[in-house]
C-alpha positions in Angstrom: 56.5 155.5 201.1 53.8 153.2 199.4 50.5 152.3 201.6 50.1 149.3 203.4 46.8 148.6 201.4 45.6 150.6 197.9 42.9 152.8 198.6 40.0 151.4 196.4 37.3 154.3 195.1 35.4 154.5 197.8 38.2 155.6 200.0 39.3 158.4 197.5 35.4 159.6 196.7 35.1 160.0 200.7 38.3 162.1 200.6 37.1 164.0 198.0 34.2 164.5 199.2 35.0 165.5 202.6 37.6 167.6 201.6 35.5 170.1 199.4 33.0 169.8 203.0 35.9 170.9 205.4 37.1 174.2 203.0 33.3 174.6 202.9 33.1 174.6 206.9 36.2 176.3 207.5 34.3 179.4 204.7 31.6 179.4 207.2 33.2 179.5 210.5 35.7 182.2 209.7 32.4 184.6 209.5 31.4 183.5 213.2 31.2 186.6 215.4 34.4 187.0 217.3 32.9 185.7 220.5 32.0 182.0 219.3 35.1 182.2 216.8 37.2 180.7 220.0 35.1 178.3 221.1 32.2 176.9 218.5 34.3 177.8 215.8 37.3 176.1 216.7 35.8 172.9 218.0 33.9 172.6 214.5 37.0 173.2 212.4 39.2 170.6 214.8 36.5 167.9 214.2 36.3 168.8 210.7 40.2 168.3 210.1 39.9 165.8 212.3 37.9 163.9 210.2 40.2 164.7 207.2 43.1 163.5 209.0 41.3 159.8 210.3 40.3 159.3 206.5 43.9 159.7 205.4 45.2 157.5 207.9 43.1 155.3 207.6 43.8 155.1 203.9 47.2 153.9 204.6 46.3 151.0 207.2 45.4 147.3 206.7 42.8 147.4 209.3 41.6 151.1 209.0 38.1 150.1 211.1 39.1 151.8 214.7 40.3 154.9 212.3 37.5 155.0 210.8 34.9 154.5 214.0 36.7 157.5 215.2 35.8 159.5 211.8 32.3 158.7 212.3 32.4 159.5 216.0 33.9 163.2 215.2 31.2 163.4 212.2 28.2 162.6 214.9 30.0 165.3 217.2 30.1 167.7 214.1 26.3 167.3 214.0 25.2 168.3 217.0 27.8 171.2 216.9 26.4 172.2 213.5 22.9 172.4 215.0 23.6 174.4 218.0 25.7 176.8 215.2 22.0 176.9 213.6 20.2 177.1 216.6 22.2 180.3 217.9 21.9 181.8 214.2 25.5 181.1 213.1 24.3 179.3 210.4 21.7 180.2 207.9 18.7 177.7 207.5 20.3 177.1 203.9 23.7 176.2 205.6 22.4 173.9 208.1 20.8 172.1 205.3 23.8 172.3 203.0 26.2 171.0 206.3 23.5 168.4 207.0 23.6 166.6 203.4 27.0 166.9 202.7 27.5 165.4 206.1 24.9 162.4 205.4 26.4 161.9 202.5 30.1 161.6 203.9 28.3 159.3 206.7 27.0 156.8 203.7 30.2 156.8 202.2 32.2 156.6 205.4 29.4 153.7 206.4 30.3 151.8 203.0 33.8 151.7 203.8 33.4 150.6 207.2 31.2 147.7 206.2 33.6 146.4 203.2 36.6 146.1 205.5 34.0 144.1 208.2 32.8 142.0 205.0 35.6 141.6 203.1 36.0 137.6 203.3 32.3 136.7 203.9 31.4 138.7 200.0 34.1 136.4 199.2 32.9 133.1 200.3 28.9 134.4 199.2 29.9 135.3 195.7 31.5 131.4 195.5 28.4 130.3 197.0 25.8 132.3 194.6 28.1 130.6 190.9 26.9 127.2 192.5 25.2 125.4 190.3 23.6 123.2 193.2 
């Protein structure tokens, strides 16, 4: 079955990306203690796939922009889970800081995306406007 709309390079960089961050997660909260491994660790891995699974369905949709605002309400979710993982010691000060810039850096490319489907027809009309000669 062939997508509604072609995923441009943006969409599949953000898959990518946020696949190699989700195996990476999942690595880390697998070695959780058993006690958090139920609760922390399974909310952080759902949001994580979570995530994977918005940015594939979205891939597939003409209007992917409520997919995608519910990507980047699971990522800010995934934050503040992340920190409280650090907080209790669950994650290692080099972790947290690994976790936080691969997760900036699916947030910028998840932000781009968002912000070309909003734009899409006013580049359009700018980029006329911008070759006049007047």
């Amino acid at each position: 079955m062939a997508p509604s709309r072609a995923a441009g390079p943006s969409d599949l960089l953000l898959f990518e990306h946020w696949m190699a961050t989700t195996q990476w997660l999942l690595a880390r909260t697998q070695r959780f203690p058993a006690n958090f491994r139920h609760t922390l660790s399974q909310r952080i891995d759902s949001l994580a796939l979570g995530i994977l699974e918005d940015i594939t369905t979205a891939a597939y949709q003409k209007q992917p922009e409520r997919t995608l605002r519910t990507a980047n309400d699971r990522l800010n979710r995934l934050r503040v889970l992340l920190r409280l993982a650090h907080e209790m010691q669950l994650l290692s000060h080099d972790q947290h800081i690994e976790a936080a810039k691969q997760l900036a850096e699916s947030g910028r490319l998840l932000g781009g995306w968002l912000r070309k489907g909003k734009c899409s027809g006013v580049a359009e009309e700018t980029a006329i406007d911008d070759h006049d000669p007047l």
